[in-house]
N, C-alpha and C positions, 0 to 999 in steps of 0.2 A: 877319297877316290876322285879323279879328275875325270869332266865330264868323258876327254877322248876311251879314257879305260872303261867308262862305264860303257857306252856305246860297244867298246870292243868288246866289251861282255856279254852284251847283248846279243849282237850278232855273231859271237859265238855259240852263247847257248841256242842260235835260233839254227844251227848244221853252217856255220859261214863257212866258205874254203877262200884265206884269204891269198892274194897275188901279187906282187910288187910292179908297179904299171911307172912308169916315167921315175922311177927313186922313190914313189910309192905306196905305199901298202895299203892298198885298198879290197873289200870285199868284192871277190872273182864271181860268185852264186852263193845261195843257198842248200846248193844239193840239186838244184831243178831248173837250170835254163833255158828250157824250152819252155815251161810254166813262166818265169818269171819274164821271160820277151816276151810271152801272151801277155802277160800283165802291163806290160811297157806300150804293147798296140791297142790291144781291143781294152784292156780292165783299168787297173788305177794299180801304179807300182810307185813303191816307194824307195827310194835311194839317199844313203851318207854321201852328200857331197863335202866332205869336213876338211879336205885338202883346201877348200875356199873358206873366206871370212873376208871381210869389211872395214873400209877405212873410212871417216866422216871429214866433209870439209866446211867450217863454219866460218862465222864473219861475212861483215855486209860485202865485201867484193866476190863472195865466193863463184858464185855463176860467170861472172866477166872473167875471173882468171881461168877456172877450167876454160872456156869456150875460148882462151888462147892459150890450152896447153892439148886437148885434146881432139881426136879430129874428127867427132859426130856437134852435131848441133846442142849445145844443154842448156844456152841459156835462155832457150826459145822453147823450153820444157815449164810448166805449171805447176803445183805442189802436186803429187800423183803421178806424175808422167815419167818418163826415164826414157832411155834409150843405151844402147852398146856403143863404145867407143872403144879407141886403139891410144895409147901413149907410147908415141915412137920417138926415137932418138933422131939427133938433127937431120943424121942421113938417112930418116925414114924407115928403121927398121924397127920392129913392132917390140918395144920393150913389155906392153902385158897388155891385155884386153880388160876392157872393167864392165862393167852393168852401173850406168851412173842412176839411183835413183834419188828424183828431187823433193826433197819436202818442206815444211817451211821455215824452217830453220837451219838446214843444212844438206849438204847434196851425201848421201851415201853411195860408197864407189867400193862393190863385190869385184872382187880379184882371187885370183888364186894366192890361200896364204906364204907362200914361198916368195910371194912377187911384193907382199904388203910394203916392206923396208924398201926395197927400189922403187916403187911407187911415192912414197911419200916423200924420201929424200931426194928423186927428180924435182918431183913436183916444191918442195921447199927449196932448193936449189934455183930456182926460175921464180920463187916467188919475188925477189926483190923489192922488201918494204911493202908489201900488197897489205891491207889487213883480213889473212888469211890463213886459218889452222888447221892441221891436222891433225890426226888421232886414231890407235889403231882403235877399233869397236870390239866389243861383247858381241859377236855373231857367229855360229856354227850355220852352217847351208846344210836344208836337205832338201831333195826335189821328190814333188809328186806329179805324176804325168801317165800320159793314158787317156782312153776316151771317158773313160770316168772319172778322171780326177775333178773336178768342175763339182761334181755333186757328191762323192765325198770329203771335201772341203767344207760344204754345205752341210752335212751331216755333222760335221765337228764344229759346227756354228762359224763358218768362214764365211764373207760374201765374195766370193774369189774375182779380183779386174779381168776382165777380158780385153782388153787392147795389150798389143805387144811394148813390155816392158811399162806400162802401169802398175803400180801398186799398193796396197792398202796397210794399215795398221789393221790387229785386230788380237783380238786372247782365243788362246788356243793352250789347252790343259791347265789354263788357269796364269799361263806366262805371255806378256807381251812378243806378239811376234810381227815382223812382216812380210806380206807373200805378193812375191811379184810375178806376170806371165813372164816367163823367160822366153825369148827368140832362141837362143842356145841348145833348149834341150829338142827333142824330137816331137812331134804332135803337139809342140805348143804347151809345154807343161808350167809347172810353177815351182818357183825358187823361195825359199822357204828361211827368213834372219829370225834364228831363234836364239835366243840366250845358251850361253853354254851349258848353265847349272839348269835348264830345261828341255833340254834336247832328248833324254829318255824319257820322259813324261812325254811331249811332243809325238814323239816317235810311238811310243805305245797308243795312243789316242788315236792318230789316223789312223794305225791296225787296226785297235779295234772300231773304227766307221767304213772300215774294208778295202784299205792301203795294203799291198800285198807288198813283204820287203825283194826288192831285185837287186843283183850284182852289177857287177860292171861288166860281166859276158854279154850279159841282156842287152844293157843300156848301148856296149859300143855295135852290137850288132844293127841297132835303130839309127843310131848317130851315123854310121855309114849310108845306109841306107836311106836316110832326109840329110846325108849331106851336110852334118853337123860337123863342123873340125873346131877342135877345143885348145887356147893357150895350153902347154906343155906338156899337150899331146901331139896335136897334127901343127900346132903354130909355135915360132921362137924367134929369138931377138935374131935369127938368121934371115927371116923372111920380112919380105914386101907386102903393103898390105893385098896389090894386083895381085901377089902367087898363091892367097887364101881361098880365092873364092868369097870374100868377105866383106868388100867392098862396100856394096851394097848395103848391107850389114852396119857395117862401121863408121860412113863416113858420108859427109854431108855436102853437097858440089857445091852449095850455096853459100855456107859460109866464108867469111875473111880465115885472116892468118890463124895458124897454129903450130905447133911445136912439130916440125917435119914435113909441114904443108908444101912447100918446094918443090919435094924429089915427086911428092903425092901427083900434083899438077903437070909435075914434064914427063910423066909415065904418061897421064891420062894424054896430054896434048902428042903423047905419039902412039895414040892408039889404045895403050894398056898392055902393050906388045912387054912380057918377060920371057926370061929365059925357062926357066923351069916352073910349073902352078900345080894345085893340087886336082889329082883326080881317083874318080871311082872304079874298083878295079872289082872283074868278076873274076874269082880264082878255080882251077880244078883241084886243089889243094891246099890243104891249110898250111898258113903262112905268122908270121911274128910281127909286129915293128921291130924296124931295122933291117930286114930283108932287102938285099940291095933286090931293085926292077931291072932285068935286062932286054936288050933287044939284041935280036942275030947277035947274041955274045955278047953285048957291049953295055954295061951300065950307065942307065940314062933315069935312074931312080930311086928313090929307096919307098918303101913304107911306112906308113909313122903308126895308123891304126889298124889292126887287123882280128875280125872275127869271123864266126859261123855265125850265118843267120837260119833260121829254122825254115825259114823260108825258099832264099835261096842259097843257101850252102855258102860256102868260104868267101868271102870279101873284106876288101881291104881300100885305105884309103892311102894315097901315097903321091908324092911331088913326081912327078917325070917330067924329059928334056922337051921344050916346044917340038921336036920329031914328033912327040908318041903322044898329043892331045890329043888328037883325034878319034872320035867314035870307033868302035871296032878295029881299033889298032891292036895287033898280038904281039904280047909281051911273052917275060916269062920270071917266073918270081920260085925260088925254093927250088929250080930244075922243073918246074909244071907250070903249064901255061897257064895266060892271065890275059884280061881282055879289058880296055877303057869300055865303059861305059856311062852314057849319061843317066844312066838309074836303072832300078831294077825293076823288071815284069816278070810277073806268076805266069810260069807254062803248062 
């Protein structure tokens, strides 16, 4: 039995209702959404991210070639350190997001698995005689996050990094694993390279030190709400890195050349001015990704992510026309209106 069926076994015997999200199929809840977003805010939730896995790149040039193919800083990273980067095509458009974490022997680059092959093969394409290797990794992702994750970690004998996208080695159910702070997830959680043939052991252990398992109704209701947009979710080989919101995030003004760096520089030297960026939508209605946004009639948007938050009811995350950036712009999504917002307050 292969680790993905055991997993799916799991969290079927655990009430899973599962959902097909982007081509897909990932755990929608456990029966309890509302429980499981508390777990995601205030407790310690635990989530299959197993659509991601890991690529390594070794050999003594490996830092100089990433840091002229990607366009975050990495080779100004120490053994521990990491950061988020983007690998964009010549004309800048965002072919997949990575989590580069560096260690001393080799820089590990988390991607969504569907992106591993395009990833590698850019990246060996450009390598030209470098001496530099890739390889896909032995890695399943799962995230634990929450305000308790930190000391249930601790509890399963972790010493968890606290610096954004640090990370440590360590044994966890008796399997070598590594957990890094993700910037990506919501509250600052932590991303979780476990071996495959140990992923339900893994998984069972942080339950039992009191990981509660969440879906992805949970997790995208938080992700909207801290403003999280995820490669091949709310990001695609369509987008700029300016139209993500990501920037920041991604990309380093300091350093020299990189693979896309060009288009990156004559955006920022005119402002960062695009045509359409992502924003956060308050809905009176619930809504899908793919919903196109309208205004007075006119489609100036679509959706990419959309939940209920327990909190504040329906929201969504979705690119609209530079028309409708703006704060308390009224849209309208599904036939029910919708509102930009720069984030959300308790009334």
């Amino acid at each position: 039995m292969s680790t993905a069926s055991s997993l799916r076994d799991l969290h079927t015997s655990l009430g899973a209702a599962f959902a097909t999200r982007h081509g897909t199929e990932l755990v929608g809840s456990y029966g309890d959404p509302a429980g499981e977003y508390e777990a995601v805010l205030d407790g310690t939730a635990l989530v299959d991210l197993s659509e991601r896995s890991a690529l390594e790149a070794t050999g003594p040039k490996r830092l100089s070639f990433l840091q002229g193919m990607l366009s975050n800083d990495v080779e100004g990273r120490a053994p521990g350190q990491g950061c988020r980067a983007a690998l964009l095509s010549v004309k800048g458009h965002i072919l997949a997001v990575v989590r580069a974490l560096v260690e001393p022997d080799r820089v590990r680059l988390e991607t969504p698995r569907d992106r591993l092959a395009l990833v590698q093969s850019t990246l060996e394409h450009h390598r030209v005689g470098a001496p530099v290797r890739f390889r896909s990794m032995d890695a399943t992702v799962l995230a634990v996050l929450g305000l308790g994750a930190t000391e249930v970690l601790r509890r399963s004998g972790v010493d968890p990094p606290l610096e954004p996208e640090a990370h440590r080695h360590a044994s966890l159910a008796g399997h070598a694993v590594v957990v890094a702070r993700a910037g990506d997830l919501p509250g600052g959680g932590f991303a979780l390279h476990v071996p495959t043939a140990g992923a339900v052991d893994v998984w069972s252990d942080l339950t039992v030190a009191g990981a509660r398992p969440a879906g992805r109704d949970a997790l995208d209701a938080r992700r909207v709400e801290d403003l999280k947009p995820w490669f091949g979710f709310d990001v695609s080989e369509e987008n700029l890195l300016h139209e993500t919101g990501l920037l920041a995030d991604l990309h380093s003004p300091s350093k020299g050349c990189y693979l896309g760096q060009e288009n990156v520089a004559r955006l920022e030297a005119r402002g960062g001015h695009v045509n359409k960026a992502l924003r956060r939508l308050r809905l009176s209605a619930a809504a899908a990704a793919g919903d196109p946004v309208l205004r007075d009639g006119q489609e100036v948007g679509r959706v990419t992510t959309a939940a209920s938050s327990p909190r504040f009811g329906p929201v969504a995350l979705a690119y609209v026309h530079r028309s409708s950036f703006e704060k308390g712009t009224a849209l309208e999504v599904g036939g029910a209106a919708a509102t930009v917002v720069d984030g959300f307050h308790e009334e």
